[in-house]
C-alpha angles and dihedrals in degrees: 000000000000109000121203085258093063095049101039083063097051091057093056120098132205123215113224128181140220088248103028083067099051133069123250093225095049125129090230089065091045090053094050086048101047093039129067106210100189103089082078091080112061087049097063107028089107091068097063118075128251096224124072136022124346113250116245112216117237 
């Protein structure tokens, strides 16, 4: 039988972060920080179309 108790903790959330999830010694976080991603682009800007709204990056 489910009590108040059991169902009140399954309605809280919790708020996590990006960073808060990975690692700070991950490689993920060494290759952001060696690599400079934005030469990408200017390489690609000529696939995405002209009309409608603008994309918004991850």
């Amino acid at each position: 039988m489910m009590t108040k108790n059991q169902i009140n903790e399954r309605e809280q959330l919790e708020m996590l972060t990006i960073e808060q999830l990975v690692p700070q010694d991950h490689l993920v976080r060494k290759l952001d920080a060696a690599i400079d991603f934005f030469f990408i682009y200017p390489l690609v800007e000529d696939l995405y179309s002209t009309i409608g709204r603008s994309s918004i990056d991850p």
